[in-house]
N, C-alpha and C positions, 0 to 999 in steps of 0.2 A: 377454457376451463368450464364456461358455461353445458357444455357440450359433454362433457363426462358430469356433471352434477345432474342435467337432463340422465342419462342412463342410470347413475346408481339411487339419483332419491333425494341425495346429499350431496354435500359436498366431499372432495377425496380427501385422503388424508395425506398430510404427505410423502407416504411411500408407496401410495396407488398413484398418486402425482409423479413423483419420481420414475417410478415403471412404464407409465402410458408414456410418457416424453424420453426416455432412455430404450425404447426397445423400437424396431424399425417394424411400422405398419403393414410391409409386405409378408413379412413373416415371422412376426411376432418375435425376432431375437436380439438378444441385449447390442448394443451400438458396439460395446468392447468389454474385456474381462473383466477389466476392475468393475464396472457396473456390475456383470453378474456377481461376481464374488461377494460382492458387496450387499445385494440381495438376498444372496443363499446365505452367509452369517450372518442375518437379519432373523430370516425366516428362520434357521435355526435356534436364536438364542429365542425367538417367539415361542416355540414350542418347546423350551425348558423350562420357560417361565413358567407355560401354561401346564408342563407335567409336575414342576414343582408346587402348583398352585398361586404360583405369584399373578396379577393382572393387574387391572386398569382399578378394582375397585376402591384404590387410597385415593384416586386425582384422576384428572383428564384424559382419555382416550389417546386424542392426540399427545398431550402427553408423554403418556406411558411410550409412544411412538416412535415419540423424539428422543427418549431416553435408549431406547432398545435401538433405533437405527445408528446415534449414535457413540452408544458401546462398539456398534456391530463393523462401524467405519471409522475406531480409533478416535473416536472423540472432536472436540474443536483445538483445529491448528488453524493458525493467524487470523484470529477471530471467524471462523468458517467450520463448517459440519460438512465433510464432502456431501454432494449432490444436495442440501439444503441454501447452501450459502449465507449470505449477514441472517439470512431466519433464525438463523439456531438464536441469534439473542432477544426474540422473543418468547422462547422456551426457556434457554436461561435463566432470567428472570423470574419462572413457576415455582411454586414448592410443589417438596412431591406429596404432599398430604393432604393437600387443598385440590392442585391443580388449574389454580388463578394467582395470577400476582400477587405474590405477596408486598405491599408498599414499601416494607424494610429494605427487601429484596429488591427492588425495581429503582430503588431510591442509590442504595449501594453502587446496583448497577450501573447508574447514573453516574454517580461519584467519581466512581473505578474510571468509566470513560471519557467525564470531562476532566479529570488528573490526567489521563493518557494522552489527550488533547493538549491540555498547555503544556504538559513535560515536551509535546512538541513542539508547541511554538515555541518555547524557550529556544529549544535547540537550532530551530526556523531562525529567530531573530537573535541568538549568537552567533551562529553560519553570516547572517548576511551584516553583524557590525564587524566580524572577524574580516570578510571580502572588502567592507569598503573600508576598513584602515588597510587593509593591502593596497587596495587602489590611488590612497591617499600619498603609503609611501612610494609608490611607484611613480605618483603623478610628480612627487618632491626629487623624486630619482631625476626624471626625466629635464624639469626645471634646471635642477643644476649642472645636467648634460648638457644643455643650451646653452646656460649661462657658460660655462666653460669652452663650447666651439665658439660663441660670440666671442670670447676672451682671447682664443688662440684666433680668429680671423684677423679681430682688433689689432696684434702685434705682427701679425704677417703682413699686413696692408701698411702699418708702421714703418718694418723691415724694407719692405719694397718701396713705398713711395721717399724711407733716408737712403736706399741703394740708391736710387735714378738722382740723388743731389747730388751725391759725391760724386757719380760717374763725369768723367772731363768733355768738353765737348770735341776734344781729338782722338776720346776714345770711341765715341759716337760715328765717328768719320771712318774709321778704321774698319767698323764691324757693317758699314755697309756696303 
């Protein structure tokens, strides 16, 4: 990145970030459609903004950016901004009339995602008391599997060592 902040002065923004890394250096074309598309409704809703008069001058640059690229890519699904990734929840965060954190908002922010966090560990350490009483009954299953083959060994051993008393010893003589 260093490297592109050398040529423009600055640093990029991130849909001059996005573009230099999505388009192939031999001939400047996008990697695949969605990138482009994703681009060109970018670039288009930039220049509605700017015919309608809208811009950056309520809040931040980047910003305003992050807001127009993403409208422009449908927004954040599963915590992500296509081609931004976990970034977009440092823009989240922004107001747009400031275009710095706002503390309420970052605090929120916060909130939202350590609730998202223990609603999973809840879920985490119900899953694994749920497995180990499975495990528990299974281990109890299995015990009185044992205990039951010992039990039927026990009278077969019984059975065969009162067979061999009763048997006569003319009977012995007989069978050999």
């Amino acid at each position: 990145m260093s490297g592109k902040k050398h040529v423009l002065g600055r640093e990029p923004t991130l849909v001059e970030l996005h573009s230099h890394t999505h388009k192939r250096q031999e001939d400047e074309q996008w990697v695949d459609e969605r990138v482009r598309r994703a681009y060109e409704e970018y670039t288009r809703l930039r220049e509605s903004q700017a015919a309608a008069g809208e811009g950056s001058s309520g809040g931040s640059i980047d910003y305003s950016d992050y807001r127009t690229w993403s409208q422009a890519v449908g927004g954040m699904q599963h915590g992500r901004v296509y081609g931004l990734g976990s970034q977009a929840y440092a823009y989240e965060g922004q107001s747009s009339s400031g275009g710095s954190f706002s503390s309420s908002t970052q605090e929120s922010l916060y909130t939202q995602q350590i609730a998202a966090l223990a609603a999973e560990l809840e879920q985490v350490q119900k899953a694994q008391a749920d497995w180990q009483m499975q495990m528990q009954q299974q281990q109890m299953q299995i015990q009185q599997q044992q205990a039951q083959l010992l039990e039927e060994m026990r009278k077969m051993r019984e059975q065969m060592s009162s067979g061999r008393s009763t048997v006569s010893p003319e009977d012995e003589t007989e069978s050999e």
